[in-house]
Structure formats: structure tokens, C-alpha cells
N, C-alpha and C positions, 0 to 999 in steps of 0.2 A: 331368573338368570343364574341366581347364585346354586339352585340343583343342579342346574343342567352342567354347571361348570363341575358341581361336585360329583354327577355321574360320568363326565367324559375322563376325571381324573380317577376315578375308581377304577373302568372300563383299561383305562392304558395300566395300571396298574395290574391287574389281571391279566392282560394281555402280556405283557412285559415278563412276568413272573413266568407262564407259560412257556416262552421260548426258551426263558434262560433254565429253566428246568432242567437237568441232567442227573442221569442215575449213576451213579459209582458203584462199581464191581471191583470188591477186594481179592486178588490171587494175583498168581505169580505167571498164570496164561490166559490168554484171551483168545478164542476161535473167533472169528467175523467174517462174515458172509455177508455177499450181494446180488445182484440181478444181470446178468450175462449183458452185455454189448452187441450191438450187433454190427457184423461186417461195414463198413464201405462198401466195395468190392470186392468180390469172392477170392483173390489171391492175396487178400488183406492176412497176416495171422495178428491176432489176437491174445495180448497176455494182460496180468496185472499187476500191480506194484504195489508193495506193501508201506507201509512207514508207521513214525508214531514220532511224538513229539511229547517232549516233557512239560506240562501244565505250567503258562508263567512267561513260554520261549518259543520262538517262533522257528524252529530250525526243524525241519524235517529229516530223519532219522531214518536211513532203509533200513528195514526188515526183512523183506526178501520179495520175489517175482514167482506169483504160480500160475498158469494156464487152467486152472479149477476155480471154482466158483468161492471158497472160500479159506482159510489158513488163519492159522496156530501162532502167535506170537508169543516167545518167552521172556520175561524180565525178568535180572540178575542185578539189579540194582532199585533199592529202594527210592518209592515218588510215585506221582500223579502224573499220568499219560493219557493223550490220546493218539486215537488210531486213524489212518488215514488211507484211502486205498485211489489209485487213478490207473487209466487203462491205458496200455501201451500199442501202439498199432506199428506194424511192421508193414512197409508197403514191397512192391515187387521188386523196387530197385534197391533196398536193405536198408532206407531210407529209416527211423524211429520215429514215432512221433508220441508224446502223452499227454492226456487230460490233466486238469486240473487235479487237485486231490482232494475228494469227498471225508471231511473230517467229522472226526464220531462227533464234535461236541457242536454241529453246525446244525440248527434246528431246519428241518424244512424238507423238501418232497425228496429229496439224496440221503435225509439221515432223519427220519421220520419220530424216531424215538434215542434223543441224545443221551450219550455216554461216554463213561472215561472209565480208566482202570487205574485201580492203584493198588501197588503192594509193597507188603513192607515182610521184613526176614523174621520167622518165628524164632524169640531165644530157645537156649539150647534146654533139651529134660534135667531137672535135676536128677543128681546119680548118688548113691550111695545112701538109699533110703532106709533109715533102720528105727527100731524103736529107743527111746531115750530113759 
């Protein structure tokens, strides 16, 4: 009994470790791409909505809206982000409607390999280099 209890606690513990898994990308821009939506109805259009959220905080942050599969986010302020993208549908009557938001650090079949971005400001060159 006492194995089996110590293999079911090793097994969640691997397990556990796995989801929480996430890769951090240090720069100051992040490109992220995803997999097209597809219509409702054919006079449905179709956009996406960008966001990102600082690591810590639950507040989603726009980024911007593109009609392309993927988009360029820049940070100008040092920290730990993540990104988040959800599809906007436009019905015939002008009506908006949006998904949820697929966040980069949310393990699972929407974000297969979890990530976040973080950047920080490089200091400035030293100048005035001379010999002593």
C-alpha cells in the first residue's frame, strides 16, 4: 500500500510539474500566432484581439486587433507578461461578440507549449573609453 501510495504521489507530482511548465522569452517583442476560426455564417467577419497581462495581475491589457493570423507586440516597460489572444465575430446586424482569451501561460489543447515574455531595458554603453 505504502508503494502504491508513493507511486501515485510521484505520478501527480510529474504531472503537476508538466502543466506548470512554462518557457520565458527574454526581448522587448513578442510575435504570436494561431490557427484561424472559422466562420459561423458566411457574413460573419472575423478579427482578433490581442492583450497581455503583467505576471502577478489579472487585468487584461489591449494590444491591438488584426484580421491576420498573427501580430507583433512591444513592451516599453520592464516585467513579466503574458499574451493572450480571443476572436471577435462581427454578425450582420454590427452586433460584436468575443471568445474567451487563450492565454500564453494556460497549458492545454489552446496553448500547447506555455509561455510568457519578459523584458527588461539594457543599461546604457559606457562612453569615453580610453587607456589609463
Amino acid at each position: 500500500m505504502k508503494k502504491l501510495i508513493l507511486v501515485f504521489a510521484l505520478m501527480t507530482m510529474v504531472m503537476a510539474s508538466s502543466v506548470l511548465a512554462l518557457e520565458w522569452h527574454t526581448a522587448n517583442q513578442a510575435t504570436v500566432a494561431w490557427d484561424t476560426v472559422d466562420k459561423i455564417v458566411d457574413t460573419d467577419v472575423i478579427s482578433y484581439v490581442l492583450y497581455f497581462k503583467i505576471v502577478g495581475t489579472d487585468i487584461p491589457i489591449l494590444a491591438g486587433e488584426t484580421a491576420d493570423l498573427r501580430f507583433t507586440i512591444t513592451f516599453t516597460d520592464e516585467g513579466k507578461y503574458y499574451i493572450g489572444v480571443a476572436t471577435k465575430r462581427v454578425v450582420a446586424d454590427g452586433e460584436a461578440l468575443e471568445s474567451k482569451i487563450n492565454w500564453s501561460d494556460v497549458n492545454g489543447e489552446s496553448t500547447p507549449d506555455p509561455f510568457g515574455v519578459k523584458f527588461y531595458v539594457k543599461p546604457d554603453q559606457p562612453k569615453n573609453l580610453h587607456r589609463q
